[in-house]
FIBAFI-734237 format. One record per atom (N, C-alpha, C, CB): residue in three letters; x negated, y negated, z. Coordinates in steps of 0.1 Angstrom, whole numbers, plus 5000, padded with zeros to 4 digits. Each point is the difference from the previous one (the first is absolute). Glycine has a CB too. Layout:
BEGIN
AlaXYZ...
This chain:
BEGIN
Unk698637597580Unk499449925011Unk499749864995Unk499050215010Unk501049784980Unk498549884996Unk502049924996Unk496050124983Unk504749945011Unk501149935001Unk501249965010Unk499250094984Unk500149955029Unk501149975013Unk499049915004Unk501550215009Unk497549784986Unk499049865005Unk500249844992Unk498150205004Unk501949864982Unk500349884996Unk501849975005Unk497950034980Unk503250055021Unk501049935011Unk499849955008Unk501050114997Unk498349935010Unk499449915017Unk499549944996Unk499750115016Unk499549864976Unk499149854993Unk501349924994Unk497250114990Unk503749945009Unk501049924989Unk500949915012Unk500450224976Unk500149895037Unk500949955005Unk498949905014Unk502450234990Unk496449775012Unk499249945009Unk499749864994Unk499050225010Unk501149764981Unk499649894987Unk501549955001Unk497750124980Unk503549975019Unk501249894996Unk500649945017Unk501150174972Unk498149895034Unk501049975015Unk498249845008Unk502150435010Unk497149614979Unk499049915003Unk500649834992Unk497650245001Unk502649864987Unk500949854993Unk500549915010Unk501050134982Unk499950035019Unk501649905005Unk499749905013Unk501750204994Unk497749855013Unk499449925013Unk499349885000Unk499850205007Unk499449834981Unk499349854991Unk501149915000Unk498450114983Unk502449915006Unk501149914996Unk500449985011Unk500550064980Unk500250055031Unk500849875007Unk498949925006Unk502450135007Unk496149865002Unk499449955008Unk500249844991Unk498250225011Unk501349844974Unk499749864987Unk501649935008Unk498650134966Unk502549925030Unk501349945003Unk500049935016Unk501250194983Unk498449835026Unk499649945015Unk499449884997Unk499750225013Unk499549814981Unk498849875000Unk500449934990Unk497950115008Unk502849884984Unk500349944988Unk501149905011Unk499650214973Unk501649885031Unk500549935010Unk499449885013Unk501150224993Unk497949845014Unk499249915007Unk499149904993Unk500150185015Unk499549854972Unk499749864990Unk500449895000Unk499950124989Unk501549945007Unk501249864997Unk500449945012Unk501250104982Unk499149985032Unk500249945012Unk499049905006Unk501150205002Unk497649864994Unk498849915005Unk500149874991Unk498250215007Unk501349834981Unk500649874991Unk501049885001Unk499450174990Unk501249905016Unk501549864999Unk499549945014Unk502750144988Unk497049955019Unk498949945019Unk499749884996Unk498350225011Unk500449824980Unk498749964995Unk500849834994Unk498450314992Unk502849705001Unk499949884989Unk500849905012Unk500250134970Unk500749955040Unk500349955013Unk499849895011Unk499950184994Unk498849925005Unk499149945008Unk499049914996Unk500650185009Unk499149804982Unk498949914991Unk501349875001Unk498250224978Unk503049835016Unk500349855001Unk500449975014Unk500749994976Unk499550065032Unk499849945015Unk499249915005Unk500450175004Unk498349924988Unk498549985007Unk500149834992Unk498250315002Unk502649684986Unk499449884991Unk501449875008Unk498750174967Unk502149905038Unk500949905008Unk499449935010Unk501650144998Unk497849975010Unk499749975006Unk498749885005Unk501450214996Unk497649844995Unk499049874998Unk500449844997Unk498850214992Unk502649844997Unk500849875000Unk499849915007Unk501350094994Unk499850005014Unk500349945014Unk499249975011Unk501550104995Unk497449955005Unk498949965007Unk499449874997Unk499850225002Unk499849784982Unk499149874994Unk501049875005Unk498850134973Unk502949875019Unk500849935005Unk500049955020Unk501250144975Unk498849955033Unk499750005014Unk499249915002Unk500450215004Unk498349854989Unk498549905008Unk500049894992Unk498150205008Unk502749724983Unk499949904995Unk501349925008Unk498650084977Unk502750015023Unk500549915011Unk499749965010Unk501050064993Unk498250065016Unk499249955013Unk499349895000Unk499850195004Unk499049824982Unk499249874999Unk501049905000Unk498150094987Unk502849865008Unk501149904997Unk500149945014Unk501450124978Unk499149995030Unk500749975010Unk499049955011Unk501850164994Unk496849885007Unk499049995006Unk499649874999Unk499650214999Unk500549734986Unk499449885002Unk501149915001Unk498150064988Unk503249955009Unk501049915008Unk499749955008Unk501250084998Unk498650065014Unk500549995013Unk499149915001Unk500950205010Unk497549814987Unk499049935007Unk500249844993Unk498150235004Unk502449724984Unk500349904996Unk501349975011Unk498950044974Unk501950035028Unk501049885009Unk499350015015Unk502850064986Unk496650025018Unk499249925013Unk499049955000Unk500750125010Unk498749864981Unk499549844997Unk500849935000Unk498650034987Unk502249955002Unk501349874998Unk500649975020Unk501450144966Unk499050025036Unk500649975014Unk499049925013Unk501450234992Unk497549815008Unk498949895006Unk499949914997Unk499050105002Unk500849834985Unk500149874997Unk501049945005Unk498950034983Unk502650065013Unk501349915006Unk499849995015Unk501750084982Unk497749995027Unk499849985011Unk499449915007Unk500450164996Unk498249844999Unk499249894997Unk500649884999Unk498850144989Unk501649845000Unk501149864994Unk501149955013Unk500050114972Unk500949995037Unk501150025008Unk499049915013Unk501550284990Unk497649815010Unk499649945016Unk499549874997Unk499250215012Unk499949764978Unk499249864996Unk501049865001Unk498450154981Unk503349905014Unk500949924999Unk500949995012Unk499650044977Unk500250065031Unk500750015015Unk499249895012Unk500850304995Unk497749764998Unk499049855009Unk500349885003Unk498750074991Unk501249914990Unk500649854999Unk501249935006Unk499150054982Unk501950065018Unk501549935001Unk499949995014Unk501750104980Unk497650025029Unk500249965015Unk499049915006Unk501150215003Unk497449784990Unk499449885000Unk500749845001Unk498650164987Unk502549855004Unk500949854993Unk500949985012Unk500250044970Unk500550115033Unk500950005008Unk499649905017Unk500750264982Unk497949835025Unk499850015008Unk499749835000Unk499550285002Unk499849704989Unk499549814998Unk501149925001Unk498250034981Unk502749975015Unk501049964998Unk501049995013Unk499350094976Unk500550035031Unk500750055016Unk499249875009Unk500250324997Unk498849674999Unk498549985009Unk500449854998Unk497650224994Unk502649714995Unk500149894998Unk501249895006Unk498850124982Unk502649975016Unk501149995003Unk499849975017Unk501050174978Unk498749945026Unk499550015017Unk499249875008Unk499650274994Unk499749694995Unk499149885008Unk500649914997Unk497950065002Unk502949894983Unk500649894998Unk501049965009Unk499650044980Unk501150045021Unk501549964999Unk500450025019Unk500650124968Unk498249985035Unk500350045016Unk500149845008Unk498350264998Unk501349685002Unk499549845010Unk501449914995Unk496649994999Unk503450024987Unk500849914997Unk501850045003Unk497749934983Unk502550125017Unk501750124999Unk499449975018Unk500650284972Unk498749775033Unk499949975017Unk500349865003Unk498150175005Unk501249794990Unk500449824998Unk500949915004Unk499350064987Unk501449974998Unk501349994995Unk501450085010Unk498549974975Unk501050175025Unk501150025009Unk499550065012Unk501650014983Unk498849925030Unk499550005011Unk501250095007Unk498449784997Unk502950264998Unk500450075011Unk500250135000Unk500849835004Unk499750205006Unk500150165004Unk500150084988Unk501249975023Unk499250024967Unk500550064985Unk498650004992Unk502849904998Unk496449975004Unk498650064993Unk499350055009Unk499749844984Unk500150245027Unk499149995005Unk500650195003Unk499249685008Unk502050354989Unk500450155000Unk499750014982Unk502350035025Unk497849904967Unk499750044985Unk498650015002Unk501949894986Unk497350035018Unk498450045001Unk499950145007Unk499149755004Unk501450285007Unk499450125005Unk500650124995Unk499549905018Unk501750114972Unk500750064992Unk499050054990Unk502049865005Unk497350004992Unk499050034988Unk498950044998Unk501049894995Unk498750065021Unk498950125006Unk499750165002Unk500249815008Unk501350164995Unk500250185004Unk500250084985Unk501449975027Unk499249964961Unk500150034995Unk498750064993Unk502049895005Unk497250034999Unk498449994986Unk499350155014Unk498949584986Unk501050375027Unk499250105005Unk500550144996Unk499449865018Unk502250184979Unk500550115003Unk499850044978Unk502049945033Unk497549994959Unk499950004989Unk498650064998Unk501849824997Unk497150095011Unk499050065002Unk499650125004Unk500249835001Unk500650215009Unk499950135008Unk500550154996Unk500149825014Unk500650124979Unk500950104989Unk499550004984Unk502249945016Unk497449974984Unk499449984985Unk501450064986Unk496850065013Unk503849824992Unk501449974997Unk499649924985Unk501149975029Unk499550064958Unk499849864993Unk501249954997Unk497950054989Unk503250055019Unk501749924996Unk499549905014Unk502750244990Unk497149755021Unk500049925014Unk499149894994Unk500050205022Unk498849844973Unk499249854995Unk500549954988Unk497950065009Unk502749994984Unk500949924991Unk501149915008Unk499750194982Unk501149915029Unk500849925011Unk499049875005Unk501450265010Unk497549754992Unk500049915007Unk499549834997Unk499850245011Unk499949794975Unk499549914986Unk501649884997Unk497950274986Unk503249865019Unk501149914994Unk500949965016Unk500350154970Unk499249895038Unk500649945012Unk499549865000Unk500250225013Unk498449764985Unk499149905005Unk500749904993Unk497650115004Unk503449884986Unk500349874992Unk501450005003Unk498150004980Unk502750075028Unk501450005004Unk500249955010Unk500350154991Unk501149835016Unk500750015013Unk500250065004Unk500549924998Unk499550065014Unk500350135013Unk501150064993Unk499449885025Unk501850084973Unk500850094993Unk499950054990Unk501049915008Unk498850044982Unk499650064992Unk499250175002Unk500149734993Unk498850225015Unk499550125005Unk500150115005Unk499649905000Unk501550035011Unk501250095005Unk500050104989Unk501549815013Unk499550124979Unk501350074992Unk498850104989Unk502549755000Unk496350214996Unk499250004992Unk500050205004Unk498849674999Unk500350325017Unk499650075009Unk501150124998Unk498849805016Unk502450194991Unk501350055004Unk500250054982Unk501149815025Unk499050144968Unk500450084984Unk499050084998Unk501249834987Unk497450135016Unk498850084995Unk500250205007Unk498149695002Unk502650265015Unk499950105009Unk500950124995Unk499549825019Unk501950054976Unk500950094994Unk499850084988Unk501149865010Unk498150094981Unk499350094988Unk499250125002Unk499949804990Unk499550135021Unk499150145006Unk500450175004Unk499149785009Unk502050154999Unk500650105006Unk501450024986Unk499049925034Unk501250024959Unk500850084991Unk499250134989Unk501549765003Unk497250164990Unk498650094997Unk499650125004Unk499549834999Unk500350175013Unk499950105011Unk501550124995Unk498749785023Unk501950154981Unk501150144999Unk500350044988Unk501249935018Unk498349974968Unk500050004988Unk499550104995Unk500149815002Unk498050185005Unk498850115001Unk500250125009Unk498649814997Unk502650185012Unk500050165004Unk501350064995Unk498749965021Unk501649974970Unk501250084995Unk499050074987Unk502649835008Unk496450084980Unk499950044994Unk499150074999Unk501049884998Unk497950145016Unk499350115002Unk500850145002Unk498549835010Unk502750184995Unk501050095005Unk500450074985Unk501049855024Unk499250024961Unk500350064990Unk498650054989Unk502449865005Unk496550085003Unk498950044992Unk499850175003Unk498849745000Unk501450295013Unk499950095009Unk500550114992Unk500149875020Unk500950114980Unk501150104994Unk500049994983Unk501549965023Unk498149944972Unk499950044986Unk498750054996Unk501749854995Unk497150145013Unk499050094998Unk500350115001Unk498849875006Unk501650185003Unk500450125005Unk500350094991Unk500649915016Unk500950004979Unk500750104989Unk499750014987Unk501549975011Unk497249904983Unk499449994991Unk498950145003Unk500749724996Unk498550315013Unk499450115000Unk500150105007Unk499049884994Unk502550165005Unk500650164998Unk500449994984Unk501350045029Unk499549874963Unk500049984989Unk499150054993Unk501049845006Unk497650094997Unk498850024989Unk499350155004Unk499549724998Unk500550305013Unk499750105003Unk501050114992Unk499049885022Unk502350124979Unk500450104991Unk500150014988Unk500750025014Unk499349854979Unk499749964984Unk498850094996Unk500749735001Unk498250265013Unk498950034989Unk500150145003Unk498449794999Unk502250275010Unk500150155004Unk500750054986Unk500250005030Unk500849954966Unk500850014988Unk499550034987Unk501049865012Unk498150034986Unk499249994990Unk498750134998Unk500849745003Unk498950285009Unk499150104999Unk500850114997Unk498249905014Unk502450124995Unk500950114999Unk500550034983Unk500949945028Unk499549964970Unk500550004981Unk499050054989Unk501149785004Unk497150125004Unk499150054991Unk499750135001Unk499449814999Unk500950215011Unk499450165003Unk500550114989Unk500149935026Unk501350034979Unk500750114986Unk499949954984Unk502350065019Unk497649804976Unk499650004990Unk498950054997Unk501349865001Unk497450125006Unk498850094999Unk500350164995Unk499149835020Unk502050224992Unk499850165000Unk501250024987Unk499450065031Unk501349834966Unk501150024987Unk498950024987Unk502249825009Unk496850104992Unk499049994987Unk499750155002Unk498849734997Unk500350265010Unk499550145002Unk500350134999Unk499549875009Unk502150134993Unk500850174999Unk500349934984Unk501650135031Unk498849744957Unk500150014992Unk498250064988Unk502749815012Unk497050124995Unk498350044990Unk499350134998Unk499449815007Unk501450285012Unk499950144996Unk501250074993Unk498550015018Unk502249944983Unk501250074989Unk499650004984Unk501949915016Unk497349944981Unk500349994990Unk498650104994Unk501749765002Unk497650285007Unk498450094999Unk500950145001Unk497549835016Unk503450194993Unk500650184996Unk500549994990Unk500650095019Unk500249814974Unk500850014990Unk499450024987Unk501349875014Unk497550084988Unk498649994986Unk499750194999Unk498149695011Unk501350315003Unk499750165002Unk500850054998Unk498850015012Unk502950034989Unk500950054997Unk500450004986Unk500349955021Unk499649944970Unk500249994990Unk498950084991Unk501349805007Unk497450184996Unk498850094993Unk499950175004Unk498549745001Unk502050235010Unk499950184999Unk501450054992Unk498650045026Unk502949924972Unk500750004996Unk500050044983Unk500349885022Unk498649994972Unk499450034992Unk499450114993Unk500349855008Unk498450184999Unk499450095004Unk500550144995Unk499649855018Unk501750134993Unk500850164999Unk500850054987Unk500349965024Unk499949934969Unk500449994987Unk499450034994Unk500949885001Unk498250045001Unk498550074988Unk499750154997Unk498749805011Unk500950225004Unk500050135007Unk500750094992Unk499849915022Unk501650084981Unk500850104992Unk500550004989Unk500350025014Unk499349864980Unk499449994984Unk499550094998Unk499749824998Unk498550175006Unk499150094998Unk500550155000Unk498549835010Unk501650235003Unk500450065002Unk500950104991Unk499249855015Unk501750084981Unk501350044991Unk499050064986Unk502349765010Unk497150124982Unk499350034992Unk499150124998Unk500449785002Unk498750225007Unk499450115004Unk500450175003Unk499249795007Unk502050185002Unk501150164996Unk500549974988Unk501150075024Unk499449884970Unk500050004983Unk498950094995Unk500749744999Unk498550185000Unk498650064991Unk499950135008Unk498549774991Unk501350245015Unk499550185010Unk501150054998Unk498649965022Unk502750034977Unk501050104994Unk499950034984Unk501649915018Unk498150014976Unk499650054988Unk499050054999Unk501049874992Unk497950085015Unk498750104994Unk500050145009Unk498249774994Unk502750275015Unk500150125012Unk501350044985Unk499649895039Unk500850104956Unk501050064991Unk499250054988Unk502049855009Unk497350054987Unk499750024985Unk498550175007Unk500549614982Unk499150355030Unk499150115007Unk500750154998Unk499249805020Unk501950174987Unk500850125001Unk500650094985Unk500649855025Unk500050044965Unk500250064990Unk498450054990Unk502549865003Unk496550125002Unk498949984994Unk499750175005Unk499349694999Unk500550305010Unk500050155012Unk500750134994Unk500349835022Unk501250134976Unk500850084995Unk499750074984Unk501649855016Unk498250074978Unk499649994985Unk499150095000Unk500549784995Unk498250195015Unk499050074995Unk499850155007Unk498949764994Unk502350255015Unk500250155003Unk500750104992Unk499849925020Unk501149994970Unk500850104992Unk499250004990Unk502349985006Unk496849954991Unk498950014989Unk498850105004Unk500449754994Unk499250255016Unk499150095001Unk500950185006Unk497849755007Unk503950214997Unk500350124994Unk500550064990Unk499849975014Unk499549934978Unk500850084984Unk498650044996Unk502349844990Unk496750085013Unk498350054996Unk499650175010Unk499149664999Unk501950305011Unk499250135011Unk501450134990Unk499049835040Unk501950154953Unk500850094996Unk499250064988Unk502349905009Unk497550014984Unk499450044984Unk498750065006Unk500949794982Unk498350145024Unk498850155003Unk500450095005Unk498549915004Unk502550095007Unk500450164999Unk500450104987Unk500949915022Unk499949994976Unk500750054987Unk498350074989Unk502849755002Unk496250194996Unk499850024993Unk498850145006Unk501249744987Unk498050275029Unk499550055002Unk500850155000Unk498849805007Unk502150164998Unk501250144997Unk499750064987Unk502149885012Unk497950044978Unk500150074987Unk499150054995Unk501349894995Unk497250055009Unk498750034998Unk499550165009Unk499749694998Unk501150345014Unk499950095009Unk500750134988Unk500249825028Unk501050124969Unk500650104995Unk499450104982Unk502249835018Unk497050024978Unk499350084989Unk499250105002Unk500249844990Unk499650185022Unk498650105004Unk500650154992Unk498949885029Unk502050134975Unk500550144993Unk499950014986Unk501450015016Unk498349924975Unk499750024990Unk499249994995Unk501149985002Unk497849985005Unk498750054996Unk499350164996Unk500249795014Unk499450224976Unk499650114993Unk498650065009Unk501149894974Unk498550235024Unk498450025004Unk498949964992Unk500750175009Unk498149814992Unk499549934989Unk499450084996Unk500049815006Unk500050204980Unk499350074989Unk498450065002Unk501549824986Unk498050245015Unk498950044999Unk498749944990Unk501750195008Unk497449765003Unk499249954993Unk500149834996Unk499950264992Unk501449695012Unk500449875004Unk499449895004Unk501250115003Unk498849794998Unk499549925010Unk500749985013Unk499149884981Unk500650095029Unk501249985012Unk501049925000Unk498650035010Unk502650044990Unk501049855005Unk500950025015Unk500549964972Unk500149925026Unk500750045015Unk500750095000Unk500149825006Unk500150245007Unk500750124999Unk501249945014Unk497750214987Unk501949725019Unk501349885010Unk501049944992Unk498349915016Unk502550074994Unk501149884995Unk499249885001Unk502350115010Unk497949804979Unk499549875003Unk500749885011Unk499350074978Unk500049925033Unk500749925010Unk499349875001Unk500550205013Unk499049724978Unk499449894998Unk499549945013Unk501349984979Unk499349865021Unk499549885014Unk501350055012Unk498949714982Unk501650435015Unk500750025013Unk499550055006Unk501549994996Unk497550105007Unk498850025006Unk499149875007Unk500150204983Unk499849725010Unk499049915008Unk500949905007Unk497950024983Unk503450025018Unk500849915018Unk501149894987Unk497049945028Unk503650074961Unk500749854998Unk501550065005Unk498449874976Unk501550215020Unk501850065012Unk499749945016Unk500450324989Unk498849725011Unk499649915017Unk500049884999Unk498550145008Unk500749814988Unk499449814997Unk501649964996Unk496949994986Unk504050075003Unk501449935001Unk500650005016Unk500550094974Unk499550075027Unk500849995017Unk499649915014Unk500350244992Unk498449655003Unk499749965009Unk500249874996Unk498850175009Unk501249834979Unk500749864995Unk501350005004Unk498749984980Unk502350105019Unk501449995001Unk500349975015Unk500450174980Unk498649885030Unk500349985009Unk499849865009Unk499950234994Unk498749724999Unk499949894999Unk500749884999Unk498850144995Unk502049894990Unk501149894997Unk501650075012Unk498949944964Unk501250185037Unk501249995009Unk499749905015Unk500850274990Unk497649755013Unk499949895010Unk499949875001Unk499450155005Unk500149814984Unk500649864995Unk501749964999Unk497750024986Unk502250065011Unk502349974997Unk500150005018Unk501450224971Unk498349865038Unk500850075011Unk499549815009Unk499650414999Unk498749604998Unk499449885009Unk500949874992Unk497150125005Unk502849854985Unk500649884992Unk501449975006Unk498750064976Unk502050055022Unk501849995010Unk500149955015Unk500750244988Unk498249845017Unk499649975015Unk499649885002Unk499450205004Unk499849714989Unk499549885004Unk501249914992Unk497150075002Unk503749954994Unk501049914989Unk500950025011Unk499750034972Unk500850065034Unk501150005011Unk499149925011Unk501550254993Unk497549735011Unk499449965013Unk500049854996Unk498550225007Unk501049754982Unk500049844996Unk501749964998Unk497450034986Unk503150035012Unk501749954998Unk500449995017Unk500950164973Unk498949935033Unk499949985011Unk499349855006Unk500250264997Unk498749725001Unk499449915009Unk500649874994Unk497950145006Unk502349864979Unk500549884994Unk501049945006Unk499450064982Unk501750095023Unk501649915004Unk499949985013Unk501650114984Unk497349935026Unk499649975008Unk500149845001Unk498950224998Unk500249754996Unk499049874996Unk501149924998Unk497750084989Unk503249925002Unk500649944996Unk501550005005Unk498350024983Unk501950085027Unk501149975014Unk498949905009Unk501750285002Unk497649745004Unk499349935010Unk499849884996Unk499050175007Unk500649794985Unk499549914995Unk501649885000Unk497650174986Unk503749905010Unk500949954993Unk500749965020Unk500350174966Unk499449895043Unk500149975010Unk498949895008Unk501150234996Unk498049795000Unk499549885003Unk500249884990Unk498550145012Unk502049884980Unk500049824993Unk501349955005Unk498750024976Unk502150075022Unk501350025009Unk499549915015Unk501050294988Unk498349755020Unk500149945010Unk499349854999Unk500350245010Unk498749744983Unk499049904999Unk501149874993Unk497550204996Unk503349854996Unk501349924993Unk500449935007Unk500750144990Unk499949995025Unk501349925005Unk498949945013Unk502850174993Unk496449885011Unk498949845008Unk500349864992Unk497550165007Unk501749874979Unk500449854996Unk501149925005Unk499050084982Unk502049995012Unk501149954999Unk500349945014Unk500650184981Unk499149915035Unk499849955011Unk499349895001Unk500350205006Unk498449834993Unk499249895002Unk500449884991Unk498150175007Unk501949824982Unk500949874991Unk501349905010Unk499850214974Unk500849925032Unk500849955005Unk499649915013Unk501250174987Unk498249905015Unk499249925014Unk499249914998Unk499950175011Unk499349804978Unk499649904994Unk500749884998Unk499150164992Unk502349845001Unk500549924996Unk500849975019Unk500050074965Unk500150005043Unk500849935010Unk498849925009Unk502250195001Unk497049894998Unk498649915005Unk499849854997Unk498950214997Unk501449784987Unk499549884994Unk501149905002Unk498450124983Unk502649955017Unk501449935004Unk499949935015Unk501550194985Unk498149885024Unk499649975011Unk498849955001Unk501250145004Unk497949824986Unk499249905003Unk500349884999Unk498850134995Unk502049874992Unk500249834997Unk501249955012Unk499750024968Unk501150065036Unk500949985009Unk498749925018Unk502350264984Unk496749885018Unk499449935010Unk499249905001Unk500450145004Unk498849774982Unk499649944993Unk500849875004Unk499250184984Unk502049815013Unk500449905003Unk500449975013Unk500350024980Unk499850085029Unk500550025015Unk498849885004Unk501150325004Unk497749744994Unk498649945004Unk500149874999Unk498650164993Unk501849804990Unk499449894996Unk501149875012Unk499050134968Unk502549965034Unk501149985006Unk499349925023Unk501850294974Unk497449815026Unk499550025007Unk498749905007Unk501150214988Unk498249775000Unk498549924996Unk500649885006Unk498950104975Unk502549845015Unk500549855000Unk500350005012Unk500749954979Unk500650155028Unk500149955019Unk498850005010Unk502250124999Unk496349954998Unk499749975007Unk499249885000Unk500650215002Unk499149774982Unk499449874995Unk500849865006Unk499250144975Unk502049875023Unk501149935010Unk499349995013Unk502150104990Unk498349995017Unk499649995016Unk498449955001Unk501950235008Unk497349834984Unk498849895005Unk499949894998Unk499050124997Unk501749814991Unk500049875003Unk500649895007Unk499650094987Unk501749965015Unk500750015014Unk499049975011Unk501650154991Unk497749955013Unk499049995011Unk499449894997Unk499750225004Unk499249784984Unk499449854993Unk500649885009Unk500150084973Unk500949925021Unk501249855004Unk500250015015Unk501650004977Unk498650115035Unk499950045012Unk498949925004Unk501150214997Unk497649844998Unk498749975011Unk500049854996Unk498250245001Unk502249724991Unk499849834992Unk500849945012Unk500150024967Unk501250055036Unk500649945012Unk499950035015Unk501249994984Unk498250145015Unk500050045018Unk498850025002Unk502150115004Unk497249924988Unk498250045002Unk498849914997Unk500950204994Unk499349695009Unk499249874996Unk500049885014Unk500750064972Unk499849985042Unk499749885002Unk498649965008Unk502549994999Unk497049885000Unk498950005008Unk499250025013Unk500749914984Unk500850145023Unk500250065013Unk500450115000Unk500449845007Unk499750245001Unk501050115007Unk501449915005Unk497750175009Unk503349954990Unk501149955002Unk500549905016Unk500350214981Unk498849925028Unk499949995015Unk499149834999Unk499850325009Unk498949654987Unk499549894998Unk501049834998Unk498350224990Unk502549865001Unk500849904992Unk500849935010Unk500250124979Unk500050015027Unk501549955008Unk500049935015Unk500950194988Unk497349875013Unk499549975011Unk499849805000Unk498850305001Unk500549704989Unk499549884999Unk501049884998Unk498250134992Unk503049924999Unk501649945000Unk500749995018Unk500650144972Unk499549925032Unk500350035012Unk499349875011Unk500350284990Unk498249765007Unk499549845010Unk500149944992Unk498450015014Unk502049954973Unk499949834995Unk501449995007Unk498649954973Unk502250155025Unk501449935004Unk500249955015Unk500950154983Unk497849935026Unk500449985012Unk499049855005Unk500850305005Unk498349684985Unk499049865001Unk501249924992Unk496850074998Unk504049954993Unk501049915000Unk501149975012Unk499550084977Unk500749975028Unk501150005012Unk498949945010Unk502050224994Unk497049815007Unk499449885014Unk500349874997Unk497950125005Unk501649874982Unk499949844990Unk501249945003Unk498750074978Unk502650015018Unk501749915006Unk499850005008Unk501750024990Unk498250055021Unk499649985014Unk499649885007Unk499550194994Unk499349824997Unk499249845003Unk500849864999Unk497950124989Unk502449944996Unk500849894993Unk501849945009Unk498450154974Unk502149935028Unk500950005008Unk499549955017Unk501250194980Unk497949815021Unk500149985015Unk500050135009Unk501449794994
């Protein structure tokens, strides 16, 4: 009894082991996984702040530009109007002066029908300059005042013609601003769809490469591992075959020893049994002697105490065989399984390597797609740049423009009107 306990203490203790070791092996695994997280993610975390400190100092940069060029831009505005005062101050004096000089005298001097349609010419001109707040008409009307009726004429008549060539000039090139906005932003619009689209997968390219190169780590250390493993392992059925052998011949030995010990006491109680017959009667008046066969310590159990020895060591031999075949067993176990899993953990690498290297191949390829990508759309915004510099700046609306072109041309055509008679 007390010996089928310590088996059950032997085999509750080796299956407690074993369960140990593998849990130890789980968590030794989840160690390293967390770890590589851990050094991962720290340098993320230290990217990342980088890129932040970098951020909020560019922002500051940019913050105080901005507010330095709208200052600068106020002052220049400032400066624009202060100097637009002056010039139409000079201008208007100058109009003002022209008008009172020259009006009486030019009447004067020329009294017929030709000065007296160039006066009202130049009247209509200034009211309809006025009214319109014209500064091509009051410029017109600064250089009529020192000309000839013809002159004026012809002056008038080329001015009308420029107008109306301008005009169709301005709707043609509204027609091409139209259209090259347009196609500038479907362009940019898909540059940048492009580009995102590019980053996107370079993002997810890093990403499937940094977990490959984290299975490949884990792959390689359990790989390891399993080497080790059946290192150990190996070593260990080594030594337990010798010491389960040197057990067994030890076993053997001491049963033909204790039956050569259990023969010779027979042998010799036998002989001791058999002298009894020759024992004499004893003499009269004698002291006592035995009158038995002498049967010595076989009486007090050592025929027994051997037979329980013998049986003893046959159960050591029978148990020692039994646990040496069970451990040979579990070893080649261990060491097929095992040879199957590195077997498989191998040829992952070898997968995943491969996928690795087409990954990375495929990064530098989409890498440049981007950078390919970056420059057309960096293109097309400037493009645009150069666009609004031409089509998105005037100090009118287009409708305005054309509107206002449209009556000078038609306050020009009263004026030949006048002028003609």
């Amino acid at each position: 009894m007390l010996m089928r306990d310590w088996k059950a203490q032997l085999a509750t203790g080796k299956k407690t082991k074993e369960d140990k070791l593998a849990a130890k092996l789980r968590k030794d695994q989840v160690k390293a996984e967390k770890s590589a997280a851990l050094v991962e993610v720290s340098k993320l975390n230290e990217d990342d702040k980088k890129y932040l400190a970098d951020l909020k100092q560019t922002c500051d940069q940019k913050a105080s530009d901005f507010k330095e060029r709208q200052r600068l831009r106020g002052e220049e505005l400032a400066a624009i109007d202060k100097a637009s005062e002056a010039i139409q101050g000079t201008v208007l004096k100058v109009a003002d002066k022209k008008s009172s000089s020259k009006g009486t005298s030019l009447a004067a001097l020329r009294s017929d029908s030709g000065g007296a349609k160039r006066e009202q010419a130049i009247s209509l001109l200034r009211e309809k300059a006025e009214e319109l707040d014209s500064n091509m008409l009051s410029a017109l009307v600064l250089r009529a005042e020192g000309d000839s009726l013809s002159k004026i004429r012809k002056m008038i008549s080329d001015l009308v013609t420029r107008l109306q060539q301008e005009a169709a000039a301005d709707a043609e090139k509204d027609g091409w601003c139209k259209k090259e906005l347009a196609t500038n932003g479907q362009t940019r619009s898909s540059k940048k769809d492009l580009v995102d689209t590019v980053q996107g997968e370079v993002n997810q390219l890093k990403i499937d490469i940094t977990e490959l190169g984290d299975d490949l780590e884990s792959l390689q250390k359990d790989i390891a591992s399993l080497a080790k493993d059946r290192e150990s392992a190996t070593k260990l059925r080594e030594n337990e075959k010798v010491e389960n052998k040197a057990t067994i011949k030890d076993a053997q030995d001491a049963q033909k020893a204790i039956a050569q010990a259990t023969a010779a006491l027979d042998s010799f109680y036998s002989g001791a049994k058999a002298k009894a017959s020759l024992l004499q009667k004893p003499v009269e008046g004698a002291p006592e002697i035995f009158e038995d066969s002498y049967t010595g310590m076989d009486s007090g159990g050592v025929t027994a105490l051997l037979e329980v020895l013998q049986a003893d060591f046959v159960r050591m031999e029978s148990e020692t065989e039994t646990a040496e075949a069970q451990s040979l067993g579990e070893y080649t176990k261990f060491m097929s399984d095992s040879a199957v899993d590195k077997a498989s953990k191998e040829k992952e690498v070898e997968l995943k390597t491969a996928s690795k290297t087409e990954k990375t191949n495929g990064l530098t390829t989409k890498k440049i797609d981007l950078k390919d990508a970056q420059k057309a759309l960096k293109a097309a915004t400037e493009y645009f740049e150069e666009l609004k510099g031409q089509c998105m700046k005037p100090v009118m609306t287009r409708e305005e423009k054309m509107e206002k072109r449209k009556q000078e041309i038609e306050s020009l055509k009263d004026v030949l009107e006048v002028l003609q008679g």
